[in-house]
C-alpha positions as CSV (number, residue, x, y, z in Angstrom):
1,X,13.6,-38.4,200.2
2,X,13.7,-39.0,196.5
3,X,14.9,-36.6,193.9
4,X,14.7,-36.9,190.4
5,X,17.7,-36.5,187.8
6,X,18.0,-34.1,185.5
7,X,18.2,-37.1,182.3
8,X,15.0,-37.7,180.9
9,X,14.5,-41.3,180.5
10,X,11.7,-41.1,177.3
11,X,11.6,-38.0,174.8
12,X,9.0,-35.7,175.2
13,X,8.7,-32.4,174.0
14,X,6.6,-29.7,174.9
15,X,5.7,-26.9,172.9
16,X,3.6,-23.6,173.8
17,X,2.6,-20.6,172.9
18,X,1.2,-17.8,175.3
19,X,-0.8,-14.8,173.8
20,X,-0.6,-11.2,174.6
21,X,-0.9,-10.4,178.4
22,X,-4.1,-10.6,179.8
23,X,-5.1,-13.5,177.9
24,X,-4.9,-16.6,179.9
25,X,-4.8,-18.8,177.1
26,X,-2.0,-21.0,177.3
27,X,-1.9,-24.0,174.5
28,X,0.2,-26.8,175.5
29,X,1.1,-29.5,173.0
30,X,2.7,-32.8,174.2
31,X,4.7,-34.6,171.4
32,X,6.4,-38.0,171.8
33,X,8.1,-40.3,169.8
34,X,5.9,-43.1,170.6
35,X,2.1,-42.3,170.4
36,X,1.0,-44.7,173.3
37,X,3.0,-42.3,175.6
38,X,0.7,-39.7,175.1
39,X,-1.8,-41.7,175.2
40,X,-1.2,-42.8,178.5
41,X,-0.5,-39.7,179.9
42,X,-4.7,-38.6,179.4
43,X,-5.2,-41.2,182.0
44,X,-2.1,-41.5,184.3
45,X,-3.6,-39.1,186.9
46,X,-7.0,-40.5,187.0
47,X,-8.7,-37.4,188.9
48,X,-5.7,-37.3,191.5
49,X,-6.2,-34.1,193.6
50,X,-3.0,-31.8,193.0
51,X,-2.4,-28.3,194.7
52,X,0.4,-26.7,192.5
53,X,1.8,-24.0,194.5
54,X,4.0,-21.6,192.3
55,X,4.4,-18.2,191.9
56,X,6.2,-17.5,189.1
57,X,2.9,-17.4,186.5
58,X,4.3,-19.0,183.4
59,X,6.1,-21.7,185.0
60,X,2.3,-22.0,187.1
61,X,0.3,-22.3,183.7
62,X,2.6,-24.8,181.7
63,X,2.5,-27.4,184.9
64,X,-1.1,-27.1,185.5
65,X,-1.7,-27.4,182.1
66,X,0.6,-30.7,181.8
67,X,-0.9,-32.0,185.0
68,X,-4.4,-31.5,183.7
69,X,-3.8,-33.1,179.8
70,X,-2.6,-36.1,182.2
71,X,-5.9,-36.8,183.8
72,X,-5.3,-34.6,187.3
73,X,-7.3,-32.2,188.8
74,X,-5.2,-29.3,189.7
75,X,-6.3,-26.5,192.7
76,X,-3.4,-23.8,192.7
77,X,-1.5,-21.3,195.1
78,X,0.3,-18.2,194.2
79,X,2.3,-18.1,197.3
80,X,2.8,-20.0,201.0
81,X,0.2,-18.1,203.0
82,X,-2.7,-19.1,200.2
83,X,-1.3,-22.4,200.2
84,X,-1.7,-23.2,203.4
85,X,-5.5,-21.9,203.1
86,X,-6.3,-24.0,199.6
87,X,-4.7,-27.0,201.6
88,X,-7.1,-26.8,204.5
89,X,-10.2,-26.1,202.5
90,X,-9.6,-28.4,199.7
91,X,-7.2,-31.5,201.0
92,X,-5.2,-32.4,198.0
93,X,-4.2,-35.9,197.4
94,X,-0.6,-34.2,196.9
95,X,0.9,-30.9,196.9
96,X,3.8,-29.5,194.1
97,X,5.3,-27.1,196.7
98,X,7.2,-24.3,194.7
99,X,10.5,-23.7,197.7
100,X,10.9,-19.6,196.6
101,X,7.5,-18.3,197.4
102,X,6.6,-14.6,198.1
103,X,5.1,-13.8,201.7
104,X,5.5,-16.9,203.6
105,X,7.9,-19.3,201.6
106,X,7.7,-22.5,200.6
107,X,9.5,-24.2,203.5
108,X,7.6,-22.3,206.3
109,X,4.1,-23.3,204.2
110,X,4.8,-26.7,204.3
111,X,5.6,-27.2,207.9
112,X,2.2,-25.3,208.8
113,X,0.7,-27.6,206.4
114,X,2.0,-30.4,208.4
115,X,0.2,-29.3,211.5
116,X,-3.1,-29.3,209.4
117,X,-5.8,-31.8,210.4
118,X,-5.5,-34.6,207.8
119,X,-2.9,-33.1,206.0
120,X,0.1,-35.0,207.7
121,X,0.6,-37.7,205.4
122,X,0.0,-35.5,202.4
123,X,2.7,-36.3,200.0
124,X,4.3,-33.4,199.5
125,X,7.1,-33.0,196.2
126,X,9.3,-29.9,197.0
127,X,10.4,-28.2,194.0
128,X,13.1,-25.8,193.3
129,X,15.9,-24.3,190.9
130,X,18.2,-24.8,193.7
131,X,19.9,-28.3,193.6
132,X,22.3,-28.4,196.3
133,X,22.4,-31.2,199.6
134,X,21.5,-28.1,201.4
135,X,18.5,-27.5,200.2
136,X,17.5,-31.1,200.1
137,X,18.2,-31.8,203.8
138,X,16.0,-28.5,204.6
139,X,12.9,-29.6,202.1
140,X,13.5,-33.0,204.1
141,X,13.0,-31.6,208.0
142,X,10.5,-29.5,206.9
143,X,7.9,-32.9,205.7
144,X,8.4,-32.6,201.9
145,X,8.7,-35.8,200.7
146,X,10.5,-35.8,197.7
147,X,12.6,-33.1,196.1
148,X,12.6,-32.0,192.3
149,X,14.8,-29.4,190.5
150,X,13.7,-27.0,188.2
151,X,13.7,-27.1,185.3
152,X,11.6,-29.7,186.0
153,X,11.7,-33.2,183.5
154,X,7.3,-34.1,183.2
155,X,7.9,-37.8,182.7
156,X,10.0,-38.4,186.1
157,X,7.8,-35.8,188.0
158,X,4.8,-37.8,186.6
159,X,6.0,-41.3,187.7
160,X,7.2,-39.6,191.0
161,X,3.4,-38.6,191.6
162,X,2.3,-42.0,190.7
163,X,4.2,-43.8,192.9
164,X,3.3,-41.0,196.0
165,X,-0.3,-41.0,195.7
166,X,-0.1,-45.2,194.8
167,X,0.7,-45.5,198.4
């Protein structure tokens, strides 16, 4: 299983702004020191099917925005029991698989994702605030394939999604 560290290897800073509730205008800007990195990023994900399953909204918005400014096309899932319905009717290319989920969490989703018809070599990425061995070594037996911690460095996440869907 890989997991990513928490140093940032290039600079990159996000801003945003979110407007009063209700609104689900979220603006993301992406700065970087060099310009080509952001460049790049429009076309790293190259239409790359990604379910993003989070429910804490904020966190949701800001990572599908990111994803989608990088070339992905992003389905979402508020919890583990929708999850495991967008994954059946849509098939991602790769799932982002939020470990504290309301209802059914996101362990549990995953294994019944597993047993899914085409959805067993899925990469899965399990993310998570909790960074312990722990949790790891449950994300593992339950079929994620890789492990992030929150809060959750773009740039690695982004070459950890290349190199899973690459295969």
């Amino acid at each position: 299983m890989q997991h990513l560290s928490k140093k940032p290897q290039r600079i990159l800073v996000i801003q945003s702004s979110q407007r009063l509730k209700g609104d689900q205008d979220l603006r993301v800007e992406v700065k970087s020191r060099e310009s080509t990195d952001v460049q790049l990023m429009a076309n790293r994900g190259n239409g790359v099917r990604v379910l993003l399953v989070e429910d804490t909204e904020d966190n949701r918005l800001m990572m599908r925005r990111l994803l989608e400014l990088s070339g992905y096309r992003v389905s979402e899932a508020v919890n583990g029991v929708e999850a495991v319905t967008v994954a059946e009717r849509e098939t991602p290319d790769l799932i982002l698989m939020d470990l504290s989920l309301p209802m059914v969490d996101g362990l549990a989703a995953t294994r019944q994702i597993r047993q899914l018809p085409d959805m067993a070599k899925v990469p899965i990425i399990a993310v998570s605030a909790h960074d312990t061995a722990d949790f790891h070594a449950e994300a593992l037996a339950a079929g994620c394939d890789a492990y992030v911690t929150k809060p959750v460095d773009y740039t690695e996440l982004e070459d950890l999604i290349s190199d899973l869907t690459a295969k």
